[in-house]
Kinemage of the C-alpha trace (Angstrom):
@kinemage 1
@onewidth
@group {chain A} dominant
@subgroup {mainchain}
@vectorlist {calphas} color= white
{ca unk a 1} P 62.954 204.742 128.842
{ca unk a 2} L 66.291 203.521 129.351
{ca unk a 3} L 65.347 200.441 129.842
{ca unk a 4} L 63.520 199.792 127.153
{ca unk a 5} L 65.912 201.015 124.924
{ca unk a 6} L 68.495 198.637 125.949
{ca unk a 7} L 65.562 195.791 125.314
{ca unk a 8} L 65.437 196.975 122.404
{ca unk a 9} L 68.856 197.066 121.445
{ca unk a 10} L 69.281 193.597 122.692
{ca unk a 11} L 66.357 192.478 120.620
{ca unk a 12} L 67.887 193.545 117.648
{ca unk a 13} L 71.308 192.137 118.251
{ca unk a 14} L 69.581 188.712 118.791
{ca unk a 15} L 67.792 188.617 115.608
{ca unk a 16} L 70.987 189.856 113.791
{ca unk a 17} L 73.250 187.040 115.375
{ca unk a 18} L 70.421 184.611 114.374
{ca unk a 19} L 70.511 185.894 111.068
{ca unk a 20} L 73.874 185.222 110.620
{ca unk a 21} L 74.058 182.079 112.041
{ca unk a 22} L 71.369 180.926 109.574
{ca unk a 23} L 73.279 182.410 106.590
{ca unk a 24} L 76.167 180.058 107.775
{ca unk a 25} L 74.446 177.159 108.556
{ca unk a 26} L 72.342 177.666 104.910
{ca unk a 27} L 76.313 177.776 103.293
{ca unk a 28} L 77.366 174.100 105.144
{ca unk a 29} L 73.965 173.111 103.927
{ca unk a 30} L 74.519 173.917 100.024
{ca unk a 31} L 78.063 172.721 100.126
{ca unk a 32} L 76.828 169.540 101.328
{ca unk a 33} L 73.895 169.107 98.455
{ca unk a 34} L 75.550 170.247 95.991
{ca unk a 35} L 78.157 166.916 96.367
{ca unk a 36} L 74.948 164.855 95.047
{ca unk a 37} L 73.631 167.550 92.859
{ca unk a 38} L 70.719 168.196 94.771
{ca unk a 39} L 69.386 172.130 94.333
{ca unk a 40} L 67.431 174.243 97.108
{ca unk a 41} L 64.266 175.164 96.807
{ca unk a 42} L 61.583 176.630 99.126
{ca unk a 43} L 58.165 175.699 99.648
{ca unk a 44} L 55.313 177.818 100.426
{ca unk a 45} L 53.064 175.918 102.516
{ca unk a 46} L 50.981 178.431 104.124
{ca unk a 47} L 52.007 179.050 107.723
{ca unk a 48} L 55.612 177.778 107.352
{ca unk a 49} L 58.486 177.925 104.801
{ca unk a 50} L 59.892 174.821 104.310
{ca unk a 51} L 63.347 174.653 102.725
{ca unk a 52} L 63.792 171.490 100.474
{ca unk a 53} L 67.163 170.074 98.255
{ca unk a 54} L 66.088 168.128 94.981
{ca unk a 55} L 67.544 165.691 92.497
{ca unk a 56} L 65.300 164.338 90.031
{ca unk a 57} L 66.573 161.748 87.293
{ca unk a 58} L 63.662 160.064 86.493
{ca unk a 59} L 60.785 161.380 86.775
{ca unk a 60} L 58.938 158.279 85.982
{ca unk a 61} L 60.529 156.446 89.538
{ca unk a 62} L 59.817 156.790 93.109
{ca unk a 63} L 61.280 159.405 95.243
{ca unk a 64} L 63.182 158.914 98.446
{ca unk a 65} L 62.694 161.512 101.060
{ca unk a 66} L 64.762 162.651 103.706
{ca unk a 67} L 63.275 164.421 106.915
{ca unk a 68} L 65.442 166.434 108.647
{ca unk a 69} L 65.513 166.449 113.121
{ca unk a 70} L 65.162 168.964 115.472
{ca unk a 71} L 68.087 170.165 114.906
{ca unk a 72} L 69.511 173.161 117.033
{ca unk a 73} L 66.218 173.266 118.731
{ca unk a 74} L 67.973 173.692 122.252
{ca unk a 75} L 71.027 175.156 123.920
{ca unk a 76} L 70.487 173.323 126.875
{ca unk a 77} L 68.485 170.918 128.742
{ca unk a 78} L 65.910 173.622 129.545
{ca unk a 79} L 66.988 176.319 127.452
{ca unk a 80} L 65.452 176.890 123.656
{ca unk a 81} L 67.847 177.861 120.973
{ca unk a 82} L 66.682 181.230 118.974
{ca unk a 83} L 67.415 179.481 115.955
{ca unk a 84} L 66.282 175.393 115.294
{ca unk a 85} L 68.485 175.048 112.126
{ca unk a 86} L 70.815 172.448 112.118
{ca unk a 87} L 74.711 172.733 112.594
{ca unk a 88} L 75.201 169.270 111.435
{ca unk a 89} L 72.243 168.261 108.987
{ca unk a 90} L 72.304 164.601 109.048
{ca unk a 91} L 69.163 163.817 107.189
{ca unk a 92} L 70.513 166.091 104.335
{ca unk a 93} L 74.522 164.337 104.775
{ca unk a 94} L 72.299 161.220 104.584
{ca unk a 95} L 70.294 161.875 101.111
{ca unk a 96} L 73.443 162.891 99.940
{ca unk a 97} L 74.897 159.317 100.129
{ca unk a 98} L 71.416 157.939 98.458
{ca unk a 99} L 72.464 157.165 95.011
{ca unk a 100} L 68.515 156.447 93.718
{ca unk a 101} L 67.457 158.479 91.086
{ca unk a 102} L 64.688 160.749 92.787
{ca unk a 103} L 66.085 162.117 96.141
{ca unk a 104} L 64.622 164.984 98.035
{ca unk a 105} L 65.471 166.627 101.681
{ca unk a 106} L 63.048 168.070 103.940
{ca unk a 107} L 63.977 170.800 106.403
{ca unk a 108} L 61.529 170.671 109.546
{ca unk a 109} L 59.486 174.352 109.789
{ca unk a 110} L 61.798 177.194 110.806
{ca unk a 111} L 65.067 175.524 109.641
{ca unk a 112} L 66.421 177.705 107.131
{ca unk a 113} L 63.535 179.450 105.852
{ca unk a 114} L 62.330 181.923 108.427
{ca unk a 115} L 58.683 183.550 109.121
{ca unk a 116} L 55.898 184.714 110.767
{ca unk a 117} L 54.655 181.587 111.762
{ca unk a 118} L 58.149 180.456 113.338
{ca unk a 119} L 57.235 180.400 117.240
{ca unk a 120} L 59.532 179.047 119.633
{ca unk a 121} L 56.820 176.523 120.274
{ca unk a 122} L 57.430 175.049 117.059
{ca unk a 123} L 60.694 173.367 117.626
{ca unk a 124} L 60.314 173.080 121.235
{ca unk a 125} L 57.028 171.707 122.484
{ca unk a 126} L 54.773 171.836 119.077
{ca unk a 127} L 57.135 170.677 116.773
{ca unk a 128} L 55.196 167.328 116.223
{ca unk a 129} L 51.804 169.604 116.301
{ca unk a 130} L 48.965 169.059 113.519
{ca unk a 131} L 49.765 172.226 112.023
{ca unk a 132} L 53.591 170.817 111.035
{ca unk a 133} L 52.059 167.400 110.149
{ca unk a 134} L 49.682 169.176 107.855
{ca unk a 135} L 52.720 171.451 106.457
{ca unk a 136} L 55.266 169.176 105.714
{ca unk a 137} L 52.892 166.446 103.927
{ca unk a 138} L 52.177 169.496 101.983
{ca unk a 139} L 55.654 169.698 101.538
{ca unk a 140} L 55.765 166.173 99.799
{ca unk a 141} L 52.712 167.110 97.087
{ca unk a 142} L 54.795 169.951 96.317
{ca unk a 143} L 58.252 167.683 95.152
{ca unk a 144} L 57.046 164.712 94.299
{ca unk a 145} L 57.354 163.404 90.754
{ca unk a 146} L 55.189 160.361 90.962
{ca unk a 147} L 52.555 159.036 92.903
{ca unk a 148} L 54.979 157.186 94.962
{ca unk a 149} L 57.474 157.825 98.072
{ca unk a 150} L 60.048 156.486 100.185
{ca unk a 151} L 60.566 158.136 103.587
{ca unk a 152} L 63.050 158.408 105.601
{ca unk a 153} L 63.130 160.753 109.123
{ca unk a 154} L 66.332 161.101 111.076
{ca unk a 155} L 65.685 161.641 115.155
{ca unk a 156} L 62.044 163.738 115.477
{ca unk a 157} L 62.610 163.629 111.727
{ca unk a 158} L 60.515 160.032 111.976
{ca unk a 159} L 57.923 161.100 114.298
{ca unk a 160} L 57.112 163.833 111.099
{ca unk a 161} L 57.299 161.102 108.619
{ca unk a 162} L 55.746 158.631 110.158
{ca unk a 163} L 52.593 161.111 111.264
{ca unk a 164} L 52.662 162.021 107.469
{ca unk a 165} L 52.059 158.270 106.570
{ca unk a 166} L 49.255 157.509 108.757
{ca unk a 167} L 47.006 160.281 106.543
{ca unk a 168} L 48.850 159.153 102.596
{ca unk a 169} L 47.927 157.215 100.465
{ca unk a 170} L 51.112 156.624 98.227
{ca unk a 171} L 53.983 155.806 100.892
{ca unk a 172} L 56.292 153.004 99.589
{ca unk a 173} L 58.473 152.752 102.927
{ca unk a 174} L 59.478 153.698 106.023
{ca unk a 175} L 62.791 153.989 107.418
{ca unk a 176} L 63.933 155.932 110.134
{ca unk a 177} L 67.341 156.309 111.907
{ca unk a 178} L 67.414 157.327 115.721
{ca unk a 179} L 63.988 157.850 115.233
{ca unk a 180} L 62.003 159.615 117.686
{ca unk a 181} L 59.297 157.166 117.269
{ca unk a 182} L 57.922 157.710 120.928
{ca unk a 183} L 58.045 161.611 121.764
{ca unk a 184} L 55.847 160.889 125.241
{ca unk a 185} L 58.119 157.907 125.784
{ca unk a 186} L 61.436 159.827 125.312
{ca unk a 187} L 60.268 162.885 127.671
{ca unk a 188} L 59.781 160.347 130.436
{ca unk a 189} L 62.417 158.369 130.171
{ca unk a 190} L 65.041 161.687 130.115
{ca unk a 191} L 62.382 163.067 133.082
{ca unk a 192} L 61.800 165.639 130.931
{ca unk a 193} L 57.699 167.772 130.273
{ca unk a 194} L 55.134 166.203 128.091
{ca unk a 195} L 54.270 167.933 125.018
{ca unk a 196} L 50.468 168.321 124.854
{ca unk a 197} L 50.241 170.086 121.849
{ca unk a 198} L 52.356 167.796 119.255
{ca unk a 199} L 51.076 164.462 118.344
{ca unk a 200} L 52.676 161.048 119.104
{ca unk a 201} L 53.793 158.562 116.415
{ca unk a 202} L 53.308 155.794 118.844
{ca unk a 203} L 49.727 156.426 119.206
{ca unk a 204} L 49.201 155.601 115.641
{ca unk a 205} L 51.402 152.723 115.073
{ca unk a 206} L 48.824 150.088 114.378
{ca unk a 207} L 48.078 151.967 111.230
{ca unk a 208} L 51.527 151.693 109.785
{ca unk a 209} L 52.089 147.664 110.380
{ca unk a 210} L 51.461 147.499 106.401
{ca unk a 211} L 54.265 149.433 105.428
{ca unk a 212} L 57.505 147.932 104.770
{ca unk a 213} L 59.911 149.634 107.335
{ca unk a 214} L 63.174 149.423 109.270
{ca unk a 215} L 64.402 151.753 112.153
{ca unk a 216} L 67.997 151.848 112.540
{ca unk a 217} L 68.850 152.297 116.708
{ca unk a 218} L 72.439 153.154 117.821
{ca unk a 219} L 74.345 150.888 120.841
{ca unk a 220} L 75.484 154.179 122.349
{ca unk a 221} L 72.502 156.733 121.772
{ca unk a 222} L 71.835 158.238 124.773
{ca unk a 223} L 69.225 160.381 123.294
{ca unk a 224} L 66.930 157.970 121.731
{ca unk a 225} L 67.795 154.198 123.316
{ca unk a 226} L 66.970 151.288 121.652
{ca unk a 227} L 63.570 150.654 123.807
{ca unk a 228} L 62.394 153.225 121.947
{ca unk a 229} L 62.176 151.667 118.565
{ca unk a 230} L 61.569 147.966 119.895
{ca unk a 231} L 58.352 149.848 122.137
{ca unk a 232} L 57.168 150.999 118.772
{ca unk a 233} L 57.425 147.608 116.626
{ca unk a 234} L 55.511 146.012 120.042
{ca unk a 235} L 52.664 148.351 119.347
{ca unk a 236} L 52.224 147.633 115.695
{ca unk a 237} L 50.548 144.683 116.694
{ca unk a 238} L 51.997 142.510 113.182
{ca unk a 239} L 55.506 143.276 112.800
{ca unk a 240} L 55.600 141.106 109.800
{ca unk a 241} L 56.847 144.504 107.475
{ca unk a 242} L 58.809 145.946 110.191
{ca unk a 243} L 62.449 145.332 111.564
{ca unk a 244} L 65.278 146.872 113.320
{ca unk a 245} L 68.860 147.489 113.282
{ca unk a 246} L 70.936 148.040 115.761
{ca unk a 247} L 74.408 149.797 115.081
{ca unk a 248} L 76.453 149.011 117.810
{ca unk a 249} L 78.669 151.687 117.930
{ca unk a 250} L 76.567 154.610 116.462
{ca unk a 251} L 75.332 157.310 118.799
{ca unk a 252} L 72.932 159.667 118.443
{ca unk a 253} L 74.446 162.105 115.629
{ca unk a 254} L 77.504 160.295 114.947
{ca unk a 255} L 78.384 156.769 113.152
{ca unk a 256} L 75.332 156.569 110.847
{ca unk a 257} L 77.228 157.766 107.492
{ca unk a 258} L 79.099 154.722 107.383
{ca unk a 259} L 76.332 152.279 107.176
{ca unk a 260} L 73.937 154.042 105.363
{ca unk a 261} L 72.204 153.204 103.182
{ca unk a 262} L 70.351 150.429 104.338
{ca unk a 263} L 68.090 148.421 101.831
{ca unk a 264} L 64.691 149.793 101.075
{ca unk a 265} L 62.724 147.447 103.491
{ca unk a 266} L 59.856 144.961 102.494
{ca unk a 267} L 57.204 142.858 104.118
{ca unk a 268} L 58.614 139.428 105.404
{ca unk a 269} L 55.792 136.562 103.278
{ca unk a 270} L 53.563 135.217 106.185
């Protein structure tokens, strides 16, 4: 009985320190939009929550979209975090510097907005899964102004956007920065599990060749190396609409504010 108890009681003080990281993480979060006027809302997309930040100008132009990554999805190298909201949201300190009129942020399911749906799994080895695909594209219906978009995922951030493209019909771009754009590729190359239940943005990259797109790499990522994006662009098969840049000195969560933003990409004429 004891024992339990003191499960108990541990229980509760995890939840309650997760809480409260969450409240401060959800403060650095609306200090940050509100620099670019963007406003919080959430989105009710069924199983998951998603926490967005908005500016609209004119309604009549495209929007750019932001995805957020994984954020705190781990404490360690084999250890899961009990809370995947971000401590330093770069996709959001990224739409932030976007100065187009229509400019929306995407939190990944769980960051933020918390419920019953949030499973470990779901920032750990489902975080790519059908289920989050299918979310966050409903996401995108639900702040769109026009029938037109311009995406942009930071780290697994990508992998979501470009998953959402292959299935949509009105994606203007693609650009991602230290874009997960391999998951399988990534797990072997740190020696790391496969994840058998998310889906692999890789897989599908033939279908994307006719988007415009550019995936910014870092010199000195150690997360996501540079193979990872120029692996991708091999698979597309024509990489006439699709380019990379490399920052030399840009690691994984750290040198991409000062070069960003990068040009809305376009197709290169045959």
């Amino acid at each position: 009985m004891i024992a339990r108890l003191h499960i108990l009681v541990l229980a509760a003080l995890a939840t309650s320190l997760t809480a409260c990281a969450t409240q401060d993480r959800t403060a650095t979060a609306e200090a940050i939009a509100a620099t670019a006027g963007l406003r919080r809302m959430v989105i009710a997309t069924g199983p998951f929550d998603l926490t967005a930040y908005v500016r609209v100008r004119d309604p009549a132009q495209p929007m750019v979209v932001y995805v957020e990554g994984d954020g705190a999805a781990w404490r360690s190298r084999s250890e899961p975090s009990l809370d995947p909201t971000p401590r330093y949201p770069m996709g959001l300190r990224l739409a932030v510097l976007d100065r187009s009129p229509n400019v929306a942020y995407l939190a990944r399911p769980c960051q933020y907005s918390w419920g019953s749906a949030c499973k470990m799994a779901y920032w750990t080895d489902r975080r790519f899964a059908e289920e989050v695909i299918t979310a966050t594209s409903t996401g995108l219906d639900r702040i769109k102004t026009t029938g037109r978009l311009h995406l942009v995922g930071y780290s697994g951030g990508a992998a979501v956007a470009l998953l959402m493209a292959t299935r949509r019909s009105d994606i203007l771009s693609l650009r991602s920065v230290a874009g997960n754009l391999d998951s399988e590729g990534i797990n072997r190359h740190h020696g790391v599990s496969a994840m058998p239940g998310s889906l692999n943005p890789i897989d599908v990259a033939p279908r994307l060749a006719h988007l415009p797109q550019t995936h910014l790499v870092g010199g000195d990522d150690k997360v996501v190396p540079p193979l990872i994006a120029e692996g991708f662009i091999a698979r597309l098969g024509e990489a006439r609409c699709a380019s990379i840049i490399r920052i030399p000195k840009a690691s994984h969560d750290d040198g991409w504010e000062s070069v960003w933003p990068v040009p809305i990409p376009s197709c290169r004429n045959p």
